[in-house]
N, C-alpha and C positions, 0 to 999 in steps of 0.2 A: 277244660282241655289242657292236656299236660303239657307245658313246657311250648307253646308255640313263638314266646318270645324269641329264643333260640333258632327257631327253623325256619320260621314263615316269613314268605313272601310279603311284600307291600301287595295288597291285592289291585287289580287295573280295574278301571272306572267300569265300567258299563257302556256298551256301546265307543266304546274309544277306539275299537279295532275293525276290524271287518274282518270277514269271514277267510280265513287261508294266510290272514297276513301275518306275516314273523313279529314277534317281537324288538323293539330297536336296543339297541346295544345301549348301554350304559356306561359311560368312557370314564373310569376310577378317578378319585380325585389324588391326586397327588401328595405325599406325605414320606418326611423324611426318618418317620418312626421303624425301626424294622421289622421286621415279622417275624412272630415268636409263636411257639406249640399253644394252642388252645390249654385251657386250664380241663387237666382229667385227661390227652391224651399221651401218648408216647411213640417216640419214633424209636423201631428197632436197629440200632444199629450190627452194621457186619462182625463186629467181635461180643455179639449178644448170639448171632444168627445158632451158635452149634446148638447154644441150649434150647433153642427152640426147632432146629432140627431134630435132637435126640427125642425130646416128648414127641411132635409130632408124626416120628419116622414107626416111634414104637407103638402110638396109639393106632397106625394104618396097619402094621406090621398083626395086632391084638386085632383090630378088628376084623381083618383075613384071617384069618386063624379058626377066630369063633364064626363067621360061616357070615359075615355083616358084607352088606352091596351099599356104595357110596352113592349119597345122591348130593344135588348142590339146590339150593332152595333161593329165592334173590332177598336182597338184602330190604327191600320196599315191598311192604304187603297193605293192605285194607287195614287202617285205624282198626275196625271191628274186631277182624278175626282176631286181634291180641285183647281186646275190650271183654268179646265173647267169651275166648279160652281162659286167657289168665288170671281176668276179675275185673269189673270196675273200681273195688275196694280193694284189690293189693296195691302195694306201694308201688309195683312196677308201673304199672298203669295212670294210677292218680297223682304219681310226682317226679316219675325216672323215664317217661318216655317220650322220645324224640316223635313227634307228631305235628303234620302241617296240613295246607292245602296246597295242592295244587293248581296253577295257572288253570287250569278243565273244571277246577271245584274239586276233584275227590281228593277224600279225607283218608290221609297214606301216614304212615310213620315206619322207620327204621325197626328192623326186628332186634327186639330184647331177650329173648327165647327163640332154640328153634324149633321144639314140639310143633308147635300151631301152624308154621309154617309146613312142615314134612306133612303134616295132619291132612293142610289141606291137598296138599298134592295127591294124597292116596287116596282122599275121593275125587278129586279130579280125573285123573289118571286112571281110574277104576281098577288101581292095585287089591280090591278085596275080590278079583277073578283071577289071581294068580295065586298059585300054593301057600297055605296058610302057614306058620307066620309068616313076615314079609321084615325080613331085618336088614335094617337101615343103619346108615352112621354117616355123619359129616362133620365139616370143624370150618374156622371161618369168624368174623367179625359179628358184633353184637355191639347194642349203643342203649345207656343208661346214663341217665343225666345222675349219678351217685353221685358225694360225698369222696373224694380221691383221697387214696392212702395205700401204705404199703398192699402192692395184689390187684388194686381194685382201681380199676380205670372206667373213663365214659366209654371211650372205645375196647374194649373188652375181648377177648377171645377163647373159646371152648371148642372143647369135641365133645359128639352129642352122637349117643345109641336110642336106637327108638327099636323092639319088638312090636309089632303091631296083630293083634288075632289068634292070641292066643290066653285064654283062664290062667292055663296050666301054674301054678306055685315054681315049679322048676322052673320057668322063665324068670322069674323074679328073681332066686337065687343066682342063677348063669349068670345073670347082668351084675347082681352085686360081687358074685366072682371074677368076674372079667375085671371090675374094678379094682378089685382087691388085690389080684395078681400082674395088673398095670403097672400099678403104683409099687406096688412090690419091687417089680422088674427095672423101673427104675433110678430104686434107691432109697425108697422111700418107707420107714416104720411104721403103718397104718392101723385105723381101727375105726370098723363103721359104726353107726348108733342107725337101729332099727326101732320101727314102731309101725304100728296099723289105726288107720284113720278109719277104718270102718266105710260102710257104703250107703247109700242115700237111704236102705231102711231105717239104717240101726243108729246113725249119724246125727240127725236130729233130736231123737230123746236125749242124747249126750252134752249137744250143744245148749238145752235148756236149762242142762244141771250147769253146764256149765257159765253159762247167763247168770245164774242165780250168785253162783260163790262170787265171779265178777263183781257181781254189783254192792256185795256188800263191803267191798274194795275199791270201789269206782272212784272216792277223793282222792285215793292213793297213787292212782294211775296216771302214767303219763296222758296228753292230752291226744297222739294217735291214738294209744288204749280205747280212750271213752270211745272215740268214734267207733274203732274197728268192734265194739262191744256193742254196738247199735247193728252193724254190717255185715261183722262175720268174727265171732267172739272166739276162733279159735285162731285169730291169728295174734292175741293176746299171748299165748302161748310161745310165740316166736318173737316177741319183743324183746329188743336187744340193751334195755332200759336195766340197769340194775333194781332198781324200785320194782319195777313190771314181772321182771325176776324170780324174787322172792315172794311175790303173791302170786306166781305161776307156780314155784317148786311146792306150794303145797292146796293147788287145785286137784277136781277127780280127774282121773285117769280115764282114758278113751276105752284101754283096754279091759276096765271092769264093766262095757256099758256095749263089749259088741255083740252082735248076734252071733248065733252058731254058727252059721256059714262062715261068716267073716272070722272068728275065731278057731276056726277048721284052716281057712287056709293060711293063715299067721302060723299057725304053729307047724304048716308041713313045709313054709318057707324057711326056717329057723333049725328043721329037722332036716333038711338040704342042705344051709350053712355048715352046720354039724358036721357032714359028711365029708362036705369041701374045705375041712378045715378053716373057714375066714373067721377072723380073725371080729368081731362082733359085740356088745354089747346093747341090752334093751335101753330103749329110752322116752317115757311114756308120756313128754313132753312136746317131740319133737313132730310139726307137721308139715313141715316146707312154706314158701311164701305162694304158692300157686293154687289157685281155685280148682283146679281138673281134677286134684289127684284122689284116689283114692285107694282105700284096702294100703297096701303095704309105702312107708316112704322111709329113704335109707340115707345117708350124708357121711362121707369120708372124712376123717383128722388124724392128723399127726399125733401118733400115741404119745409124746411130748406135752401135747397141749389142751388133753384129755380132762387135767382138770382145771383148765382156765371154764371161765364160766360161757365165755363166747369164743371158741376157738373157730378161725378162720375156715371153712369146709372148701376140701380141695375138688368134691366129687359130689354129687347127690340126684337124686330124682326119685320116681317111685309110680304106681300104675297109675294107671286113668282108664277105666275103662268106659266110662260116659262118655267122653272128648267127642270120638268122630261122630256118634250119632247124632248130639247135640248141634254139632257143625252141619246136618243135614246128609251127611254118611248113612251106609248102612246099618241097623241097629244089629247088636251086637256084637261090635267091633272092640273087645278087648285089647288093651294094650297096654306098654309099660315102656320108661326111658329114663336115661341119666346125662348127666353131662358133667364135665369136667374144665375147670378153669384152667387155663392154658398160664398166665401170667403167675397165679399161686402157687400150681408148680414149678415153674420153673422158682419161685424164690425159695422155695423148700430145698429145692435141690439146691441151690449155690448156700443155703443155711445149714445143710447137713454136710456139704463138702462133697457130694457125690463126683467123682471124676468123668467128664465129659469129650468126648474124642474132639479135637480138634481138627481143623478142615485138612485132608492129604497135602504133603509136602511132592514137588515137581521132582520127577528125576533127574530135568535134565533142566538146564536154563538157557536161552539163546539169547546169547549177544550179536550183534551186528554193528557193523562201523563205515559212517560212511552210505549217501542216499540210493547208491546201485545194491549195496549190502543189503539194506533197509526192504527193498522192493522185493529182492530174492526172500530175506526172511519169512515176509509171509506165506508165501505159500509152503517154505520149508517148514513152519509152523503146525503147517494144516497136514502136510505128508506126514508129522509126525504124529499128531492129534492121531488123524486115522488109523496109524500104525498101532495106537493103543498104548503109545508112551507119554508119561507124564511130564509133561512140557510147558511152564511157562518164561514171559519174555515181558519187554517192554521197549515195545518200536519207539515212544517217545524220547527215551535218551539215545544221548550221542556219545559219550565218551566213556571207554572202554573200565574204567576204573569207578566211574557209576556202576552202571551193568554188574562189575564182579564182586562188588558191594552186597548189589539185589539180589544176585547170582548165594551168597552167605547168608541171606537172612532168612530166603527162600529156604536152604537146606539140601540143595538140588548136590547130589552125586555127582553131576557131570555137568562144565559150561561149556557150552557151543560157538566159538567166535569165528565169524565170518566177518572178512574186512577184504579192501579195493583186491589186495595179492592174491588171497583166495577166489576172489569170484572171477580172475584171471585163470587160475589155475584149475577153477573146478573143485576147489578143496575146501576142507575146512578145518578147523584145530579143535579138538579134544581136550578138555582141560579134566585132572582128575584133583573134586575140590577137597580132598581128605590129603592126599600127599603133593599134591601142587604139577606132577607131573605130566606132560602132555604131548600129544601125539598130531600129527597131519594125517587127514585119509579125504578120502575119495566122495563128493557127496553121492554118488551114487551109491556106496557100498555103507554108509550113514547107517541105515537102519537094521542092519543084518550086526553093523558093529556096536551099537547102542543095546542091542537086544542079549547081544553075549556080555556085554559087561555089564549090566543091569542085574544079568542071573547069579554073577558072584557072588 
């Protein structure tokens, strides 16, 4: 069981509780060590926040566009369903994933993927009685006990397309298109590597040639290798081993060993690409790390890093059309998805220099002096808020040469100072922060006057 050291509860005796009764609190033991970020996560901080608004504003922005309905999946599902979908033999499973028990006994872990999640929802949900395909997309947190380094965290985050119910080859393309003009969009030099894994007919005689060449290489391999060569020998293929490597670059090829069907619709997906111009190259090694997939699988990189031998992939998935049936779904439930690493991107982009908007500057800034000042503020605050002008303040200082400090760094066109005189008089002062010049008026007439100097 993966990684329970990590997760799991001390489990409670037997008969220690009786039936309805709470748990008793656990009172921490005191320690003057401080608390520091788990090894593998990262806190985002506010001046991280636009780069991660830009990817994610464009990838909601892409997936309205392309005709995608969000859904939100929970982050705790059934040990199984990732056991079932993913693999007992990929690595995700047997060494990267967060898995416990629960106080009840059931056997939950954190999702590392969200295919199998969305999977299950559409036959839950009995989305295969609503118009065929049925396209999906979310984004959201992910938990892999990995190996940390630049991009790759335990805590992890993607946006993830799922088409669900549909053969069609032009679904496969769309999706690798929407990638391709994603990433585009946001700065980014791309180039995907395609290949077809073929399907449960044709898949097997391939895997026995491929068994065979393996094993005449099997002292050479690393010690995952041997196993996965016992398990599932084509994920030797993706072994990020140098040694592993070079006794994969000159293994058979999937695509000398597919059947017709399978090699019909490979080439009308690539006969698509063609059309939509992306940007593409074959690549007859590559098969993803996941057990579901099949017929076609695709993986984005930075045309940059094209010829390193493992370059970091920013995007990748490819079909599955077994997945839901096996889950107990409807049979013949095709389908296909990708997802995209949220934290890769963003380091691409701040590696390429791509220019990123920074959060809007206030028009206007308000100062207040003085606790009758302070009290009025806020709601002058909120009248301005509504009014639709851009307005920040900070009720916590008090002296006026703070404030017109903040009132500069902000950027703000105009400061607002309100002090004891004015809130006698009804008034307020105008400050113009570009020539220093300023004016007394009336706060009722505030927003009618703000609105014409604004449009200068």
């Amino acid at each position: 069981m993966a990684h329970k050291q990590f997760m799991k509860k001390k489990p409670v005796p037997q008969n220690s509780l009786k039936d309805n009764e709470p748990l008793k609190k656990m009172t921490p033991k005191k320690s003057s060590k401080k608390p520091q970020l788990l090894r593998g996560m990262k806190d985002i901080l506010p001046q991280e926040q636009p780069y991660w608004e830009y990817v994610q504003e464009s990838a909601q922005q892409a997936s309205r566009a392309y005709g995608y309905q969000r859904i939100e999946v929970p982050v705790l599902e059934e040990y199984q369903l990732f056991a079932r979908t993913v693999g007992e033999s990929s690595d995700i499973v047997s060494k990267e994933m967060y898995d416990f028990e629960t106080p009840g006994g059931d056997h939950v872990a954190l999702r590392p993927e969200f295919t199998a999640g969305i999977c299950r929802a559409f036959i839950e949900h009995g989305m295969k009685n609503i118009p065929q395909p049925v396209k999906l997309w979310t984004d959201g947190p992910l938990f892999r006990y990995d190996r940390p380094q630049a991009g790759r965290y335990r805590q992890l985050h993607q946006v993830d397309w799922e088409i669900i119910g549909s053969h069609q080859p032009a679904i496969d393309a769309e999706l690798i298109s929407l990638g391709s003009h994603l990433l585009g969009d946001l700065g980014l030099e791309v180039m995907a590597r395609v290949n077809s894994i073929g399907c449960r007919e044709c898949r097997p005689a391939y895997i026995a040639v491929l068994k065979e060449y393996f094993k005449t290489h099997k002292k050479n391999l690393c010690e995952d290798c041997k196993n996965r060569l016992l398990k599932n020998p084509l994920r030797v293929l993706d072994c990020k081993e140098e040694a592993c490597q070079a006794i994969a670059a000159e293994a058979p090829q999937i695509v000398d060993h597919l059947c017709e069907a399978c090699r019909e619709h490979f080439m009308k997906v690539l006969e698509y690409l063609d059309e939509g111009d992306v940007v593409y190259h074959l690549h007859p090694r590559l098969v993803r790390g996941l057990d579901y997939y099949s017929h076609t699988v695709f993986e984005f990189y930075l045309q940059k890093d094209q010829e390193e031998a493992s370059p970091a992939a920013l995007l990748g998935g490819g079909r599955y059309d077994y997945l839901i049936q096996d889950l107990g779904g409807p049979g013949e439930t095709p389908a296909v998805g990708m997802a995209m690493g949220i934290e890769r991107v963003i380091l691409a982009i701040k590696e390429a220099g791509v220019p990123v908007a920074q959060p809007p500057t206030p028009d206007v800034f308000l100062a207040q002096i003085g606790e009758t000042a302070r009290k009025r503020a806020l709601q002058l605050f909120e009248d301005l808020r509504q009014a639709e002008i851009a307005v920040a303040a900070n009720i916590s200082k008090n002296g006026l040469s703070d404030q017109l400090s903040l009132a500069n760094k902000s950027q703000a066109k105009i400061t607002l100072i309100l002090g004891q005189k004015e809130m006698i008089d009804n008034t307020i002062i105008a400050r113009d922060m570009e020539n220093g010049s300023q004016e007394t008026i009336l706060q009722t007439k505030l927003i009618d006057f703000l609105k014409k100097q604004l449009k200068k």
